[in-house]
Phi, psi and omega in degrees: 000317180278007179284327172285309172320303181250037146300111159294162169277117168332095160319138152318135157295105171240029188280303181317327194282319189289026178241357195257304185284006149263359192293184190286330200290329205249354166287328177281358181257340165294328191260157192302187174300143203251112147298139158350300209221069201316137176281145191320117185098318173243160198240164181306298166312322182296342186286342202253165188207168201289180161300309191296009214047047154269151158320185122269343179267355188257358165260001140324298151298336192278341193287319197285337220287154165292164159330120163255035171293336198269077138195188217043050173307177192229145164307144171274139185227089141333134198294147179283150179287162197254154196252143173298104183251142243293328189286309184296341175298279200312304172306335148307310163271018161279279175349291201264357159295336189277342185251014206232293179302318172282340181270014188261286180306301179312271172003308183301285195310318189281312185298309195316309200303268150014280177291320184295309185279009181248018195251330197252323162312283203324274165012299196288313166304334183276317189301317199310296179334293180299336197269306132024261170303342177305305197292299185296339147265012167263339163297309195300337176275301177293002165273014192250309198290318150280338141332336201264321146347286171272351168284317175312268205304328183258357160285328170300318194273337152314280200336302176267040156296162179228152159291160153042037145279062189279005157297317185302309188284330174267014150250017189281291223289353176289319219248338166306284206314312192275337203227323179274010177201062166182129192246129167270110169251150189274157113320077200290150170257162215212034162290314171288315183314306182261004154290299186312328182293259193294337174254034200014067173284005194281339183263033178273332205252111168278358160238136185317312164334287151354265150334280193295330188293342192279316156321322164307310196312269158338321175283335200256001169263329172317280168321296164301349181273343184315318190264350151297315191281309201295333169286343167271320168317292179322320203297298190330291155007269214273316169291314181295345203249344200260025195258327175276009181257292179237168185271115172285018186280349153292310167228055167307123190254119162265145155298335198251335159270356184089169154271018173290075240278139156245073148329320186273359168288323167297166182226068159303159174221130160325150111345286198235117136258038172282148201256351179277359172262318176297340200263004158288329198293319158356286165286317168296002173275327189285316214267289196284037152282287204301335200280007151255342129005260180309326226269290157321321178290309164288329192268346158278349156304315194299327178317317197269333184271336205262335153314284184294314124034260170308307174312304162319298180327294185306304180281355188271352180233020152057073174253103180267000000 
């Protein structure tokens, strides 16, 4: 008995009531009332509040604290965006077309410009050139022409050779020496010709005109060196066939004298007086006689182009 006496008394248990006062039955009736519907601007939190009637954002705050002036703050809400409509897409996409497009033209306009002057640069260079080649053909036609001369006298003085004739053999071997072993051809210069040519630069130049006379140009520089390499050919020809005729012990080249021949001091002598090898070397002097002929010809046609030529250019790119 006293053992029952001195069993403390059991405390209640109140863990059950306090789980009986979390269920949903019994939170609803401490907590205030759930609107429906949050009103426009507020939140869930902002409605519920403490025994003291506090907030939740303002014992949030206070818990943080903050200030406690700072509460029931309100959300910040942006303004809604104004929605695009098809005129403002299209005036955008003019706007960056417009802008796409004048810098496409302008561009344009700076390459044009650019090229009419590196187009009129070439021009200016080409005239230099033909004026150039003006000068070289006219040294060059008089030097063809005495050649073309002395080949006449020395094709004559085969003809009336004699044996143990030493007048005859000292002008055969005069007109060997000065006229029959040496060929002129011009050099034309092609420093412009050929940049318009190989970088292709001929699509600098717009008007046709233009174009074909300069191609003419160029085709008729074609042409005379053709008829040029073939005069060097004749020469060659004709110096290799003449090595069996006379004798260089005449015409001997000193570095310190030169080619300065004294003939009439000498008893030249032929090689050969056979007459069927001179009047062949003979004919072949007849034949690089006509190839200079034509040769003399082509170069005052080119002549004649690179004259008109220079003119057109000046007056068509107004070049003085």
């Amino acid at each position: 008995m006293n053992e029952q006496q001195n069993i403390p008394e059991q405390q209640p248990d109140n863990r059950s009531e306090r789980q009986q006062s979390a269920t949903p039955e019994n939170s609803s009736e401490n907590s205030p009332a759930q609107p429906a519907e949050n009103a426009p601007g507020e939140t869930f939190f902002e409605n519920v509040q403490n025994e003291e009637g506090m907030s939740a954002v303002t014992q949030a705050a206070t818990l943080a604290g903050l200030h406690p002036s700072i509460k029931d703050m309100e959300l910040h809400h942006p303004s809604p965006h104004h929605k695009k409509k098809l005129m403002d897409y299209l005036f955008e996409f003019f706007m960056l077309f417009l802008a796409i497009t004048l810098g496409f033209f302008v561009e344009n306009m700076r390459e044009h410009a650019t090229e009419k002057k590196k187009e009129k640069e070439y021009m200016r260079s080409l005239i230099e050139d033909m004026k150039t080649d003006t000068i070289k053909i006219n040294n060059y036609v008089g030097y063809n022409n005495y050649v073309l001369a002395g080949l006449d006298s020395l094709i004559n003085a085969i003809y009336l050779y004699k044996k143990n004739d030493t007048a005859i053999v000292r002008k055969i071997y005069q007109w060997y020496a000065y006229a029959a072993r040496n060929h002129y051809e011009v050099s034309f210069t092609d420093r412009t010709m050929s940049q318009l040519k190989n970088s292709g630069n001929m699509r600098l130049i717009q008007k046709q005109k233009v174009s074909d006379s300069i191609v003419d140009y160029d085709d008729g520089i074609k042409l005379t060196n053709s008829q040029g390499n073939t005069n060097k050919t004749k020469c060659e020809m004709s110096l290799d066939y003449s090595g069996g005729i006379f004798d260089y012990r005449y015409l001997r080249y000193t570095f310190i004298k030169g080619s300065t021949y004294d003939f009439s001091s000498q008893q030249l002598k032929l090689l050969t007086d056979d007459p069927v090898v001179l009047t062949r070397y003979a004919n072949m002097l007849e034949l690089w006689k006509q190839v200079i002929v034509v040769y003399i010809q082509d170069l005052y046609g080119q002549k004649f182009k690179a004259q008109n030529l220079i003119s057109f250019l000046k007056d068509e790119y107004n070049i003085k």
